[in-house]
N, C-alpha and C positions, 0 to 999 in steps of 0.2 A: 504493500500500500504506500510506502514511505516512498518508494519508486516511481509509483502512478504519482503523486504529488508533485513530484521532483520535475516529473514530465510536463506536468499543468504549471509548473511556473514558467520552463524553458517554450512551451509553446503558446502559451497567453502571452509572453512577453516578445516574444516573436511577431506576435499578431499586433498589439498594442505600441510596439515602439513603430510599425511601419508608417512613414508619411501618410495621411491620409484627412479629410474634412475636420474629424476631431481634434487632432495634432494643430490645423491651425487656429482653429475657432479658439479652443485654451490659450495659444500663444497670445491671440489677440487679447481674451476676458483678463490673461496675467497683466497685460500691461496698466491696467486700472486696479486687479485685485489678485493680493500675491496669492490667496488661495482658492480663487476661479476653478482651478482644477479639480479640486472637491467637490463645487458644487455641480460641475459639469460630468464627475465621476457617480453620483449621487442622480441625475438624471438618465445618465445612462445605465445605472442599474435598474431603472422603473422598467423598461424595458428588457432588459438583458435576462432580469429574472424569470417576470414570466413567459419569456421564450424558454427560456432552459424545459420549463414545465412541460410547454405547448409542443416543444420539440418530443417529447416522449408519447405525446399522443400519432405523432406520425404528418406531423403538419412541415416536415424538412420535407418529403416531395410536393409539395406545394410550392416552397420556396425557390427548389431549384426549377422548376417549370419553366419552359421559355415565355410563356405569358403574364408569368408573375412578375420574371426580370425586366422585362421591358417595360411594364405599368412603375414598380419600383423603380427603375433606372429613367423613366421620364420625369417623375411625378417628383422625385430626390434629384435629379438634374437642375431640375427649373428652381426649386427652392434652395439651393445651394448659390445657384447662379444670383437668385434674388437676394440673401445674405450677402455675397460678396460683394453687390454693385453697391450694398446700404453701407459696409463697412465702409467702401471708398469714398463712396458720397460725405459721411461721417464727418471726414475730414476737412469740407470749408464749412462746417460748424464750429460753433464755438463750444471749446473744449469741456463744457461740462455738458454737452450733451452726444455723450457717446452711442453707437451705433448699437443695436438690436444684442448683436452679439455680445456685446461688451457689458451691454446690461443684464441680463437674464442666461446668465451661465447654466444654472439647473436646468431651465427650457431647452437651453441649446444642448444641449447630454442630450434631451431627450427625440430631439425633434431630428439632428443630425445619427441618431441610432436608429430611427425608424426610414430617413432618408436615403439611405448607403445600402443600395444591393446588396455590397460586396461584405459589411458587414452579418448580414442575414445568410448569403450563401458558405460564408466561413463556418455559423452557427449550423447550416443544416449541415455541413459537412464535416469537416476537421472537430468543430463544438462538438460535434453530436456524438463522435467516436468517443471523443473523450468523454461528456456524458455518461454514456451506455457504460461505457467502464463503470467509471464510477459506480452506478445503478447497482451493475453487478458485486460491489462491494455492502448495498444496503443503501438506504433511503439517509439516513446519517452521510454517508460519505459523499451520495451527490450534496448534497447540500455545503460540507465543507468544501466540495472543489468549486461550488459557485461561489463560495468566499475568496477562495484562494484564488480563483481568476480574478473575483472586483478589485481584491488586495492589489493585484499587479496593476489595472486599470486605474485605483484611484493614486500610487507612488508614482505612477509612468506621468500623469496628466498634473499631479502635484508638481513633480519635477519641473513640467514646461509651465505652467501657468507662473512658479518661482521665479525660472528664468526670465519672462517676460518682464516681470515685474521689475525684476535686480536691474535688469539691463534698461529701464524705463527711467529706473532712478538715479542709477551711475552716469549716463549719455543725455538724459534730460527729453526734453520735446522733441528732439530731431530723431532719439532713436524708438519712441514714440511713433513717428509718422510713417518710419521706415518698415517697423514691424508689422504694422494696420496696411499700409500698401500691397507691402510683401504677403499677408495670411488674407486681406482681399484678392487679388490677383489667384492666390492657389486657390481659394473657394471658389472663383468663377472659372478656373481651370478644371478642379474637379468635377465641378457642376455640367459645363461643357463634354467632359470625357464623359460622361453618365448619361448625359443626354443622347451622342455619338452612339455610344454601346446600344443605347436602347432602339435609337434608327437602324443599328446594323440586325438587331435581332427581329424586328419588323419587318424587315428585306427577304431575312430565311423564313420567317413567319408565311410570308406571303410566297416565295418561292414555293416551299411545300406545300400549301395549301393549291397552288398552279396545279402542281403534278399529282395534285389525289385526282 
């Protein structure tokens, strides 16, 4: 068991530490608040839990569905893209009135875990094994590995939200605007590739549906 744990830290942090929507949304909410990360770890558990659950009912082939991906990867596209153009907009604001993201870290956990395909086909997949493990250890043990993943989740987004912060207060305003550019920019970047993904899965959609 001490082994299966061992695994659930090296492979949630794996998943956790890669570039992704969450990663910049925290950089961004650190820069106003050094522990954004929390509450952004804290909304994305609202979610993450009761997937764990819904996952053991058999709702991962849903997830992976080419139909499901494309409705999530438009639907998390466009809302991504719309967070990111607010964060940049943010910016000929005056400074106490920070952008969506900046404000409501707990919402953004929540709203960017339900937005993110890729986060959902990880849980029907890769999650799910690990899971089902777990399971097999007893109903006690899923439950502690759903901790021991949030555990990595809420130290990984702690860490970045820190950083934003430190680096906000050491460099002043200017590394302020850099950070909010830089983690707009990747939001409407990811939000753009999500959107992509979902037109190309549309294309095969309708190809097959040609050749029934």
């Amino acid at each position: 068991m001490v082994g299966f744990l061992i695994t659930t830290v090296v492979i949630s942090l794996s998943g956790v530490m890669a570039p992704g929507p969450i990663t910049t949304a925290t950089l961004a909410a650190g820069v106003r608040s050094r522990h954004a990360g929390a509450l952004v770890a804290l909304g994305h558990a609202a979610i993450e839990m009761p997937l764990i659950l819904l996952l053991s009912t058999g709702i991962g082939s849903f997830l992976t569905s080419p139909k499901a991906q494309v409705g999530i990867g438009l639907a998390g596209g466009m809302v991504l893209m719309l967070m990111g153009l607010q964060l940049l907009l943010s910016l000929w604001k005056p400074s106490d009135s920070p952008a969506p993201v900046q404000r409501h870290p707990l919402l953004i956990g929540v709203v960017l875990s339900v937005a993110n395909p890729y986060f959902l086909i990880w849980w029907a997949t890769v999650g799910l094994s690990l899971a089902l493990q777990a399971l097999a250890f007893g109903i006690l043990i899923l439950a502690l590995f759903a901790l021991v993943h949030w555990l990595c989740d809420l130290v990984w987004l702690e860490v970045l939200s820190l950083a934003g912060f430190t680096g906000s207060e050491v460099f002043g305003r200017r590394a302020q605007t850099v950070v909010s550019v830089v983690c707009g920019i990747a939001m409407v970047g990811f939000g753009a590739k999500f959107i992509y993904d979902a037109g190309s899965g549309i294309m095969s959609l309708t190809l097959v549906a040609g050749w029934c």
